[in-house]
PyMOL CGO cylinders between C-alpha atoms (Angstrom):
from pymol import cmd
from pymol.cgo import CYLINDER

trace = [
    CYLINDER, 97.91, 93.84, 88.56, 94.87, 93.76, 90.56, 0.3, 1, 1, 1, 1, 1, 1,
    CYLINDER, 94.87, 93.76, 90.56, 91.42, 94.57, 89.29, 0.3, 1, 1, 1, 1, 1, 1,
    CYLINDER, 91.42, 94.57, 89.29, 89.28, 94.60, 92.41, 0.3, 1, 1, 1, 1, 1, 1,
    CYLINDER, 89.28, 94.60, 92.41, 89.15, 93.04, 95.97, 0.3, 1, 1, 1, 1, 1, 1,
    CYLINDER, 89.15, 93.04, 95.97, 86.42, 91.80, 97.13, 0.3, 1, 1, 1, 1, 1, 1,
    CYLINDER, 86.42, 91.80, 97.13, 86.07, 90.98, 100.78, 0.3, 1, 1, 1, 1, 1, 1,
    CYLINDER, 86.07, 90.98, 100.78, 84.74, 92.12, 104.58, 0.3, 1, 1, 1, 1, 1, 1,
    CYLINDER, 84.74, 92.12, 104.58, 85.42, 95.94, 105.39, 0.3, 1, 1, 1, 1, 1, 1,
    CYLINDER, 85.42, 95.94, 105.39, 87.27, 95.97, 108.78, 0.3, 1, 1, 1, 1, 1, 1,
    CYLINDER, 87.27, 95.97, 108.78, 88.49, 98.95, 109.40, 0.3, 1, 1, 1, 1, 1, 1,
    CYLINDER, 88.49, 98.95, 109.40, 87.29, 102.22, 107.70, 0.3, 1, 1, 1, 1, 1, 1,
    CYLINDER, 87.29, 102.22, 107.70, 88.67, 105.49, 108.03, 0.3, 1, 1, 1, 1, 1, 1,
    CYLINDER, 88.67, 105.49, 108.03, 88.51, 108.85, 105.56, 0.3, 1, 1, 1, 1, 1, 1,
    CYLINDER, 88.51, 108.85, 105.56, 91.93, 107.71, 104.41, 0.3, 1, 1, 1, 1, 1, 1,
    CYLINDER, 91.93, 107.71, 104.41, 91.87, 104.31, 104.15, 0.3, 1, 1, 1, 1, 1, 1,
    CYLINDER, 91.87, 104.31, 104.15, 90.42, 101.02, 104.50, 0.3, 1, 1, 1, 1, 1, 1,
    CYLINDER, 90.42, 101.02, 104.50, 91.17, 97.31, 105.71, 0.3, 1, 1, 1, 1, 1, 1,
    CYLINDER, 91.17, 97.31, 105.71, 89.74, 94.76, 103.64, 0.3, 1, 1, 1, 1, 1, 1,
    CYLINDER, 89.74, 94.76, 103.64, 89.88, 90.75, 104.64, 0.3, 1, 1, 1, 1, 1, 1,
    CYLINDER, 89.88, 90.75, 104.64, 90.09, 88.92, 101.71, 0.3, 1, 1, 1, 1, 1, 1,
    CYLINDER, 90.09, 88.92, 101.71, 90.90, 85.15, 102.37, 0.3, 1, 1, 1, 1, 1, 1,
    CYLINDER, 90.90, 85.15, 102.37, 92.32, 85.94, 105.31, 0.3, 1, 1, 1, 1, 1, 1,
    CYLINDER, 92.32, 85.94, 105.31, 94.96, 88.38, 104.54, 0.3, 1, 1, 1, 1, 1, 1,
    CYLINDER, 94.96, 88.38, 104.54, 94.17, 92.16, 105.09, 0.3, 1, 1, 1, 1, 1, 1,
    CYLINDER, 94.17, 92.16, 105.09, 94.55, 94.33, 102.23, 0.3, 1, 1, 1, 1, 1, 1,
    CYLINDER, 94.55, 94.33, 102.23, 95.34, 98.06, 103.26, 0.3, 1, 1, 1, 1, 1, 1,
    CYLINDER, 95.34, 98.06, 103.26, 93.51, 100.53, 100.61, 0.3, 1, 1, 1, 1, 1, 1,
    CYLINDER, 93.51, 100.53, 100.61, 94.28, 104.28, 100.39, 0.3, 1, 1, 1, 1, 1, 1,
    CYLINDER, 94.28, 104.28, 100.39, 90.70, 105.82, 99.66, 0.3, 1, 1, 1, 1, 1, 1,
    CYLINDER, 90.70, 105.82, 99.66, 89.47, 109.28, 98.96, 0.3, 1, 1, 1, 1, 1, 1,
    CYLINDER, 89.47, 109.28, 98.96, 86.35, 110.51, 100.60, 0.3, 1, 1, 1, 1, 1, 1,
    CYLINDER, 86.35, 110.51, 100.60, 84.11, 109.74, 97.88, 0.3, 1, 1, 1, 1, 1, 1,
    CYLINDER, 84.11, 109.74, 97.88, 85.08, 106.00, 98.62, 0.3, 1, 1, 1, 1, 1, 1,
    CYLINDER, 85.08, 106.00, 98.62, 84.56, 106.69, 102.40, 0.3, 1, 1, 1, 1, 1, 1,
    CYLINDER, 84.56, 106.69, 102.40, 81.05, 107.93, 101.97, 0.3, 1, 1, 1, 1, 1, 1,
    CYLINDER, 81.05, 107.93, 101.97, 80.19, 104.53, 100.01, 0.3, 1, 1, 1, 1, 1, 1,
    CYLINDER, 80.19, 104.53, 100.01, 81.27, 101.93, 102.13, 0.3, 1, 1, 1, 1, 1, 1,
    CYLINDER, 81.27, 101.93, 102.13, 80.16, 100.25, 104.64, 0.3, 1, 1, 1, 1, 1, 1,
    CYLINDER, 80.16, 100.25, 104.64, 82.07, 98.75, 107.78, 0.3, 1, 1, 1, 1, 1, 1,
    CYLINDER, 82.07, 98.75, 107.78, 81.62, 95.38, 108.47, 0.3, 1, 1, 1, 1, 1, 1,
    CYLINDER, 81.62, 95.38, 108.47, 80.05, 94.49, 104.80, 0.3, 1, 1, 1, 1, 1, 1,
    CYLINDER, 80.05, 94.49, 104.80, 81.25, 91.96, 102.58, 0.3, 1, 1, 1, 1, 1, 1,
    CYLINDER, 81.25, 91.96, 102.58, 82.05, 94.66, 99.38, 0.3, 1, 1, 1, 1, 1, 1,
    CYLINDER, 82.05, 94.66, 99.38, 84.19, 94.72, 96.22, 0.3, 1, 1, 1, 1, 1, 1,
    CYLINDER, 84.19, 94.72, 96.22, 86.59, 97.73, 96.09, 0.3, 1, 1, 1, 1, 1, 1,
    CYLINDER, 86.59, 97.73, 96.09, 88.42, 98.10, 92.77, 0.3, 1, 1, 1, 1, 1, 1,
    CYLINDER, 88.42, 98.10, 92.77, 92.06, 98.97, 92.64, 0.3, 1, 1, 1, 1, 1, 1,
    CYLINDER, 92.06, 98.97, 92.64, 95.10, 100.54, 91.40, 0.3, 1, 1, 1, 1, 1, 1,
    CYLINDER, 95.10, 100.54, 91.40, 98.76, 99.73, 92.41, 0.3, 1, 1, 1, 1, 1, 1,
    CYLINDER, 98.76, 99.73, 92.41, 100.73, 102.89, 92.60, 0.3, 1, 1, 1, 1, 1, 1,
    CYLINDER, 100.73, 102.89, 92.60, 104.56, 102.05, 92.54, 0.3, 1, 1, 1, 1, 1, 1,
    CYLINDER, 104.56, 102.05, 92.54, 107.32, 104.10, 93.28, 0.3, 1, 1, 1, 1, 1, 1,
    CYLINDER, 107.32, 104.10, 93.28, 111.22, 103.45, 94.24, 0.3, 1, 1, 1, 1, 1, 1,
    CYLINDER, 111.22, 103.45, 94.24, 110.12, 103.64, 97.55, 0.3, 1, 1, 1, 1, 1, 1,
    CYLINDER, 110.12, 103.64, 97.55, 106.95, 102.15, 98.03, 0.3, 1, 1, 1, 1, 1, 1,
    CYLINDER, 106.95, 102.15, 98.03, 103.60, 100.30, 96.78, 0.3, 1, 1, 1, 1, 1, 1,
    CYLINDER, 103.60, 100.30, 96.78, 101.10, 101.86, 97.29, 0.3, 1, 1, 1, 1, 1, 1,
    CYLINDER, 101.10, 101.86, 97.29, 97.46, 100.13, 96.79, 0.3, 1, 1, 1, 1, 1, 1,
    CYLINDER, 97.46, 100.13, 96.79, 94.53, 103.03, 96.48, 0.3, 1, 1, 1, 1, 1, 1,
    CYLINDER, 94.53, 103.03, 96.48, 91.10, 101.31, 96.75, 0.3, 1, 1, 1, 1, 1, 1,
    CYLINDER, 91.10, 101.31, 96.75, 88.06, 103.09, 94.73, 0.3, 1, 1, 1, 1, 1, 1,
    CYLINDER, 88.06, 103.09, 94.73, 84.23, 102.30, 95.52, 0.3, 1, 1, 1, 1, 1, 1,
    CYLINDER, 84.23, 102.30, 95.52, 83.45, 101.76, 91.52, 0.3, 1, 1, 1, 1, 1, 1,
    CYLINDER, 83.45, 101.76, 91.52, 85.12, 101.69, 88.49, 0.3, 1, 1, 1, 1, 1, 1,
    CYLINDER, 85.12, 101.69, 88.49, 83.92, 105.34, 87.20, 0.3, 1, 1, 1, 1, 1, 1,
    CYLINDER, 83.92, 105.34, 87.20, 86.14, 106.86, 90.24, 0.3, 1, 1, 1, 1, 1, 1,
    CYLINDER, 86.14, 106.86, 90.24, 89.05, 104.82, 89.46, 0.3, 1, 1, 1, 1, 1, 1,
    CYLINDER, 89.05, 104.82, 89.46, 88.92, 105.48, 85.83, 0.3, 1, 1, 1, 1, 1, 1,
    CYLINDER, 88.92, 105.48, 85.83, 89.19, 109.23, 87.07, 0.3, 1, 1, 1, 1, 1, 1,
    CYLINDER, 89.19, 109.23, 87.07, 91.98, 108.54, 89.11, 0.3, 1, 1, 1, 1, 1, 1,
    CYLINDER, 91.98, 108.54, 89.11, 93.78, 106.78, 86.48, 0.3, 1, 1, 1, 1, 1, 1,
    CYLINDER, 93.78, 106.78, 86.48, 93.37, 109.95, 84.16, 0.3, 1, 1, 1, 1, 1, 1,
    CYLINDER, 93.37, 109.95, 84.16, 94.32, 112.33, 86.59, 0.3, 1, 1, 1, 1, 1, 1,
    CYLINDER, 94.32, 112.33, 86.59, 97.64, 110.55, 87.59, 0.3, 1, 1, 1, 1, 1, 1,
    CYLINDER, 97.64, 110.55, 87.59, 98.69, 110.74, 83.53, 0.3, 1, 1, 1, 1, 1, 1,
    CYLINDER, 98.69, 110.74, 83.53, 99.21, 114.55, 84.05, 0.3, 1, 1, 1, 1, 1, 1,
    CYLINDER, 99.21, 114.55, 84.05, 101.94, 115.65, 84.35, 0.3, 1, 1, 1, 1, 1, 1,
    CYLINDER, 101.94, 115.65, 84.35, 102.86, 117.28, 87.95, 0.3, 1, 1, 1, 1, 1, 1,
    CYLINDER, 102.86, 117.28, 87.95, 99.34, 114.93, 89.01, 0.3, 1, 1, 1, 1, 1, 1,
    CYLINDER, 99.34, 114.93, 89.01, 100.49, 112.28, 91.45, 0.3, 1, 1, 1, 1, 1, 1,
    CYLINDER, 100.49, 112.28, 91.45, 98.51, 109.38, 93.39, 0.3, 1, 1, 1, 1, 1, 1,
    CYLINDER, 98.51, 109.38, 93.39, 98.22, 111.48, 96.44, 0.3, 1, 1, 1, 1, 1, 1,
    CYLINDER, 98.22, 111.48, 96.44, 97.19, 114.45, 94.50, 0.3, 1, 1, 1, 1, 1, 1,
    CYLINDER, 97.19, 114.45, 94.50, 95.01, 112.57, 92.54, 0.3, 1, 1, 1, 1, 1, 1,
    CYLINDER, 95.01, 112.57, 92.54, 93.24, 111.11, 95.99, 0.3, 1, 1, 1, 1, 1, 1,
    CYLINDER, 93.24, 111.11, 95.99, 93.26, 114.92, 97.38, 0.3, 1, 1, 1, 1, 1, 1,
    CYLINDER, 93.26, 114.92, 97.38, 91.20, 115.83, 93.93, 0.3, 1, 1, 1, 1, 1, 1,
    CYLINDER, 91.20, 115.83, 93.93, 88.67, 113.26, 94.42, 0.3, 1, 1, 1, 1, 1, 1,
    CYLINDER, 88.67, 113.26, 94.42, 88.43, 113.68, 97.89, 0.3, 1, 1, 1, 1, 1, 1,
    CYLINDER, 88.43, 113.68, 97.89, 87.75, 117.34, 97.39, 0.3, 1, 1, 1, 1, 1, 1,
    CYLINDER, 87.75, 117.34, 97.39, 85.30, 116.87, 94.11, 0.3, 1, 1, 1, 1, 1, 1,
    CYLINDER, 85.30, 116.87, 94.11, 83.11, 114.41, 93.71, 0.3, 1, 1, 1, 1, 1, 1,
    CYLINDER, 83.11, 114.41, 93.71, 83.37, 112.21, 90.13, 0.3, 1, 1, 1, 1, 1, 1,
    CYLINDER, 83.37, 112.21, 90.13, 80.27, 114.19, 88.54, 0.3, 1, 1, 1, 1, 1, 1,
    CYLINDER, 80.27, 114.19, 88.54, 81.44, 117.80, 90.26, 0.3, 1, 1, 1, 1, 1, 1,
    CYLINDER, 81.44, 117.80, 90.26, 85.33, 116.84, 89.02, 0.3, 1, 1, 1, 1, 1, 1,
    CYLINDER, 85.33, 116.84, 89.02, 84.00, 115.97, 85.51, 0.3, 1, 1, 1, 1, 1, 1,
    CYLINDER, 84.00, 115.97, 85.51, 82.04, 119.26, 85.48, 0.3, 1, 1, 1, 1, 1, 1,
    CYLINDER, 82.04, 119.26, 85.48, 84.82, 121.52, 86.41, 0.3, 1, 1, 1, 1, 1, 1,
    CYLINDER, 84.82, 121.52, 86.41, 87.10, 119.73, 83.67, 0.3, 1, 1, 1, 1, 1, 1,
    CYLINDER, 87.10, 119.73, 83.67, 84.41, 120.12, 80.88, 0.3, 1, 1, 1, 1, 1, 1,
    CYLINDER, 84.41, 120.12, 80.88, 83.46, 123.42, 81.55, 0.3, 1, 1, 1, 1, 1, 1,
    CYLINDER, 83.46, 123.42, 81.55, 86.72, 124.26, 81.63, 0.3, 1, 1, 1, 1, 1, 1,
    CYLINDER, 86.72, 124.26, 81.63, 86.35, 125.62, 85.64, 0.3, 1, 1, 1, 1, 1, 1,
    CYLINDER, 86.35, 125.62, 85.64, 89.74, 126.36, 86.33, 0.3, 1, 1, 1, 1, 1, 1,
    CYLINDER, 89.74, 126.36, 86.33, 89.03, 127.88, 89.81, 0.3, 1, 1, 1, 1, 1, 1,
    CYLINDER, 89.03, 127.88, 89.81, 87.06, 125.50, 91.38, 0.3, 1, 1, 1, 1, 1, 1,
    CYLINDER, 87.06, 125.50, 91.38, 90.44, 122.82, 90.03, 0.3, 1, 1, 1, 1, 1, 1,
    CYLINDER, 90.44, 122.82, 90.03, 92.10, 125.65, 92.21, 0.3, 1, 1, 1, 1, 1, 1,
    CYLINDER, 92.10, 125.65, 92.21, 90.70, 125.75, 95.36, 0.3, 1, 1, 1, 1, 1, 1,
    CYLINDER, 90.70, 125.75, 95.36, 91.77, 121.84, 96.11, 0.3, 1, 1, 1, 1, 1, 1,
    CYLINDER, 91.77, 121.84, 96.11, 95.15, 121.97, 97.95, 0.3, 1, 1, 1, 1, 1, 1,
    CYLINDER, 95.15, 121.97, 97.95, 97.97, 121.72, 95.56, 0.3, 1, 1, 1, 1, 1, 1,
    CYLINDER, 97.97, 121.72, 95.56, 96.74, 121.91, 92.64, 0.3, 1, 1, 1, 1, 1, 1,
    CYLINDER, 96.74, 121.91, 92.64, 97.42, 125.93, 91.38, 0.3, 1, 1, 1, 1, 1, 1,
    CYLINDER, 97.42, 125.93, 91.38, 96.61, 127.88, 88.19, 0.3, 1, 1, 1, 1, 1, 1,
    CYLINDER, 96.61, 127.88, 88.19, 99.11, 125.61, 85.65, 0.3, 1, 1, 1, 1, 1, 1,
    CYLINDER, 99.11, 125.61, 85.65, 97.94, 122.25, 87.08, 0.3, 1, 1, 1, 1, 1, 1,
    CYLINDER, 97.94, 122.25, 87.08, 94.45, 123.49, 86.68, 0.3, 1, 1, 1, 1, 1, 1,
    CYLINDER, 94.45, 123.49, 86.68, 95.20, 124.37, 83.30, 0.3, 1, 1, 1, 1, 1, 1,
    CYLINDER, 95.20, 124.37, 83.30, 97.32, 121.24, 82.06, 0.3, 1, 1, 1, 1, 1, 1,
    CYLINDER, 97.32, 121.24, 82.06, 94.25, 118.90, 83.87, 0.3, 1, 1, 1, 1, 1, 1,
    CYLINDER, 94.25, 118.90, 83.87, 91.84, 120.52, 81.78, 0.3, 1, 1, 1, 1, 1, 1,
    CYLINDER, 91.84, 120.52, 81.78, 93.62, 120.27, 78.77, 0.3, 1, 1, 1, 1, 1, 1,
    CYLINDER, 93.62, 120.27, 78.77, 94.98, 116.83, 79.07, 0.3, 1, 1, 1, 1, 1, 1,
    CYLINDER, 94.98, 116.83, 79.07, 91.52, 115.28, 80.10, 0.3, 1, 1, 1, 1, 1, 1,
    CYLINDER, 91.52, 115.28, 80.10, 88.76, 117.42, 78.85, 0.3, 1, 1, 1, 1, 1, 1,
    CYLINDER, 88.76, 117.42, 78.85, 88.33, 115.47, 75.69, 0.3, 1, 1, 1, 1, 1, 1,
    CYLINDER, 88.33, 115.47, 75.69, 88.91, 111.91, 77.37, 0.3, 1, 1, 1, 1, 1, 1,
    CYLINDER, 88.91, 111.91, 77.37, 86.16, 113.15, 79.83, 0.3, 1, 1, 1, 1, 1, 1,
    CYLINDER, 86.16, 113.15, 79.83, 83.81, 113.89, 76.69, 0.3, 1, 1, 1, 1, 1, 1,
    CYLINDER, 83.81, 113.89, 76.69, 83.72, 110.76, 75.10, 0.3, 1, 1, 1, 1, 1, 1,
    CYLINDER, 83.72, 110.76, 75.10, 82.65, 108.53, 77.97, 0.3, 1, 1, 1, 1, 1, 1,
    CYLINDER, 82.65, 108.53, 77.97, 79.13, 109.29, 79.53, 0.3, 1, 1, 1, 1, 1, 1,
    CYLINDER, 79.13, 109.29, 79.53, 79.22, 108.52, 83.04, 0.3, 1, 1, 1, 1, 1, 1,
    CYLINDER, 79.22, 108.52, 83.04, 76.82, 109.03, 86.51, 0.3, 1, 1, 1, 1, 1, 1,
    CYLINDER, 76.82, 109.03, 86.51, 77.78, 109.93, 90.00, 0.3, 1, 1, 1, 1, 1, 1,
    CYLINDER, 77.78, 109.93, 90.00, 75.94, 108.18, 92.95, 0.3, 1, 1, 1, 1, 1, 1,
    CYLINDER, 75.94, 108.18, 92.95, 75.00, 111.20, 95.58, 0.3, 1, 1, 1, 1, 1, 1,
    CYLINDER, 75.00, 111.20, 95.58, 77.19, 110.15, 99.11, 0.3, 1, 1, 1, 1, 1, 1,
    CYLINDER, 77.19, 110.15, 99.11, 75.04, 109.28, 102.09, 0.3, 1, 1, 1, 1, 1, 1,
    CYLINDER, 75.04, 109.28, 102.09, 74.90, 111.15, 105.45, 0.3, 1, 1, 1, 1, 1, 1,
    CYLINDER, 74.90, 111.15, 105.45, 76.95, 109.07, 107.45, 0.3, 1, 1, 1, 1, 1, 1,
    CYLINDER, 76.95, 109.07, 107.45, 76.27, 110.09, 111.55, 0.3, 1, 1, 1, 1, 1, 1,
    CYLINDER, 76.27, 110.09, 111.55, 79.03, 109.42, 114.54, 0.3, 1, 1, 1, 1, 1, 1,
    CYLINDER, 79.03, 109.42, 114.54, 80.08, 111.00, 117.58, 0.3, 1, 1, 1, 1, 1, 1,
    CYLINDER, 80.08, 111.00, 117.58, 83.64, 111.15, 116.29, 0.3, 1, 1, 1, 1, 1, 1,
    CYLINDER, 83.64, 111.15, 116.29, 83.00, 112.99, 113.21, 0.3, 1, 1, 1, 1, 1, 1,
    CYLINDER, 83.00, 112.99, 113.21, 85.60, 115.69, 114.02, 0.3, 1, 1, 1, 1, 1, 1,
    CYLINDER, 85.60, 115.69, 114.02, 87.92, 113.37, 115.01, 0.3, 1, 1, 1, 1, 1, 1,
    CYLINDER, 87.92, 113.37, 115.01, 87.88, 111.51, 111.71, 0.3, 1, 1, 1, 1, 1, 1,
    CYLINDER, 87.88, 111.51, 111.71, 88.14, 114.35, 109.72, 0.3, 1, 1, 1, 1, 1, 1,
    CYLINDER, 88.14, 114.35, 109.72, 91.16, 115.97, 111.81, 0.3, 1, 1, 1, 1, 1, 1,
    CYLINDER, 91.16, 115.97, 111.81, 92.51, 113.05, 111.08, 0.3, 1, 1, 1, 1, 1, 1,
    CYLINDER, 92.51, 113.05, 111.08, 92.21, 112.79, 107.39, 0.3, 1, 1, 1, 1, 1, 1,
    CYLINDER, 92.21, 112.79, 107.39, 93.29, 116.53, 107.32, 0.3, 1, 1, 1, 1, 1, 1,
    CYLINDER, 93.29, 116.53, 107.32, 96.33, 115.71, 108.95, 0.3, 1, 1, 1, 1, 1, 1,
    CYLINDER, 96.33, 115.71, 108.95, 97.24, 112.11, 107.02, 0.3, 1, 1, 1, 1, 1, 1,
    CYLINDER, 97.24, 112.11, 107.02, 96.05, 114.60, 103.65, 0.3, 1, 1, 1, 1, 1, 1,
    CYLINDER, 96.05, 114.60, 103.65, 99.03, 117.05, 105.06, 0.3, 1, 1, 1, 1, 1, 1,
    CYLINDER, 99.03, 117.05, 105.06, 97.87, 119.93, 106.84, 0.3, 1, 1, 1, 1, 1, 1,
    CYLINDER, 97.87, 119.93, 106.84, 99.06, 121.57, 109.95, 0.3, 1, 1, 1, 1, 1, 1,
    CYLINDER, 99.06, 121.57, 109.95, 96.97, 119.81, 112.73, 0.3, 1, 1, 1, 1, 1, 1,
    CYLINDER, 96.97, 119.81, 112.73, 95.97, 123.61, 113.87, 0.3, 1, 1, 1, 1, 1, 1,
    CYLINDER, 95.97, 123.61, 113.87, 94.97, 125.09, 110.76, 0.3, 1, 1, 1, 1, 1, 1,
    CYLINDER, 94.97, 125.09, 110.76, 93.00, 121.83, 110.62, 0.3, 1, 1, 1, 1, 1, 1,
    CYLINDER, 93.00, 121.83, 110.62, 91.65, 121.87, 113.77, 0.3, 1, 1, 1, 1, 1, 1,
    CYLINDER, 91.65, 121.87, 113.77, 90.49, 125.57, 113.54, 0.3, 1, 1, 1, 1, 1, 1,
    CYLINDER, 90.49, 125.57, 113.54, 89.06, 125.05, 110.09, 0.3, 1, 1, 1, 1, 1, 1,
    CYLINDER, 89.06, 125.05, 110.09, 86.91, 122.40, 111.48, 0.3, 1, 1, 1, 1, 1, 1,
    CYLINDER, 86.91, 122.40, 111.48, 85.78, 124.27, 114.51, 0.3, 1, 1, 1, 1, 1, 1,
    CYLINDER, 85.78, 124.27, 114.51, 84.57, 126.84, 111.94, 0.3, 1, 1, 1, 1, 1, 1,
    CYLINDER, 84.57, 126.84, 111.94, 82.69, 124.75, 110.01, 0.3, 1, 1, 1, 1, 1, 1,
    CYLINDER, 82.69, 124.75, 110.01, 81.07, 122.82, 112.93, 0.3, 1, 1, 1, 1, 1, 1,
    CYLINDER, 81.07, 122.82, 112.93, 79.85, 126.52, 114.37, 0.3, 1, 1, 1, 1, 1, 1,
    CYLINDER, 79.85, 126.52, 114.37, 78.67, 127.71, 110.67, 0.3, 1, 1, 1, 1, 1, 1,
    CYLINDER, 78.67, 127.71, 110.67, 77.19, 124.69, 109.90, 0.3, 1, 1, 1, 1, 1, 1,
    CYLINDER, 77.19, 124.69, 109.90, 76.20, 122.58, 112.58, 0.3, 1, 1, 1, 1, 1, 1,
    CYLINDER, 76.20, 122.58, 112.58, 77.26, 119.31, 113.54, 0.3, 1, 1, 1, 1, 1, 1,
    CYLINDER, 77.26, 119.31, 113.54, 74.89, 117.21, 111.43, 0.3, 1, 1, 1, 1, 1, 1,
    CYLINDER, 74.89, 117.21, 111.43, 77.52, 117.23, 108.81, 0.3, 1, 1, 1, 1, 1, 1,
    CYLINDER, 77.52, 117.23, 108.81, 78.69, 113.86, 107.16, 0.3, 1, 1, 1, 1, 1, 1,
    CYLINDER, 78.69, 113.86, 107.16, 82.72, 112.71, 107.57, 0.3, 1, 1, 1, 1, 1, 1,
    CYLINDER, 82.72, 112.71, 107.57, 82.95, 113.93, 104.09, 0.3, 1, 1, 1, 1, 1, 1,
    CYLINDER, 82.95, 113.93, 104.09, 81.11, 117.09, 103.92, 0.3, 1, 1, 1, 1, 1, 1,
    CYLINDER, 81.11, 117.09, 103.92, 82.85, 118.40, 107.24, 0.3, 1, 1, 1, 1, 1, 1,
    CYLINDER, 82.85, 118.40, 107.24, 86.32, 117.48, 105.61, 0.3, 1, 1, 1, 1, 1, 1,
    CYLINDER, 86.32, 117.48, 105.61, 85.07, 119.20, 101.96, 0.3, 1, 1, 1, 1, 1, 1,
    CYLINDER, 85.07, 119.20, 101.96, 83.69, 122.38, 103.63, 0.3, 1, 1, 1, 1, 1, 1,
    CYLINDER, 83.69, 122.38, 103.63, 87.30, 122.32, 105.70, 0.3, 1, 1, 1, 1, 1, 1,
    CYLINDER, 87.30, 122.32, 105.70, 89.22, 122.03, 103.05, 0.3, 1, 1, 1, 1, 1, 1,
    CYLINDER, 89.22, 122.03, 103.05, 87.44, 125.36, 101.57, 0.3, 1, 1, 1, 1, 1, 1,
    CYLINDER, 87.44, 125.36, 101.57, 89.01, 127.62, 104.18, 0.3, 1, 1, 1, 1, 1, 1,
    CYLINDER, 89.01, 127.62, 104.18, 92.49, 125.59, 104.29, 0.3, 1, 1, 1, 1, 1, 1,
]
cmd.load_cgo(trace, "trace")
């Protein structure tokens, strides 16, 4: 229903994003990926897909198309939801998630939260040979530096589902192992490893 929105970034977060488009604000759902390649502030076009359930529509906002066209494969598996689907490509990036479905890397499908050893499987499956016939390129994320860093990611662990004290400890870990030069998006990825 709608291909892309283009419009001023005003509010950014690791889950989602507020874009002003002719004066109405459109609320996105983003994975990290998307995060890492916008910019508050900046006029930018953010392609969609509108997710709709009973319940709710849901709007999930993707920096380019090649992400989106990942996200729309994903969410035709079976058992593969929009939220699951976000948590993938929040965990992977488009080139590491295309990798790990062509090489047929079951465990590395594994270690993202929720996604276990027959969802690894039937995503491999389902989308190794769509993967093959389409060439595509990922764009490396930049280092993206704020005070808040740990704040952001707690807080895209917690809207992604964890416990707010596994999250918080996982963090912690990663800040003392790794420093605190970390982007939003590595700190959340290298969390997510020991979640």
């Amino acid at each position: 229903m709608y291909e892309y929105i283009a419009g001023k970034i005003i509010l950014k977060s690791a889950t989602n994003l507020v874009v002003d488009c002719g004066g109405i604000g459109y609320n996105l759902n983003i994975s990290l990926n998307t995060f890492s390649k916008v910019e508050l502030n900046a006029v930018q076009k953010i392609y969609t897909h509108l997710a709709i359930k009973e319940d709710s529509h849901s709007l999930y906002g993707f920096a380019d198309e090649e992400e989106r066209r990942l996200f729309r494969l994903l969410i035709t598996v079976n058992g593969i939801g929009a939220s699951t689907a976000r948590m993938i490509l929040s965990s992977l990036n488009p080139a590491e998630l295309q990798e790990a479905i062509v090489q047929g890397n079951a465990p590395v499908l594994q270690s993202i939260k929720g996604i276990g050893s027959k969802s690894a499987q039937r995503i491999i499956i389902d989308l190794k040979d769509k993967i093959l016939k389409t060439d595509s390129t990922s764009v490396a994320a930049p280092i993206a530096t704020a005070p808040s860093i740990r704040q952001e990611a707690l807080s895209a662990l917690l809207t992604l589902g964890f416990a707010k004290n596994a999250a918080e400890k996982s963090i912690d870990s990663v800040l003392r192992n790794k420093g605190t030069s970390l982007s939003v998006e590595d700190l959340i990825k290298s969390a997510l490893v020991h979640l």
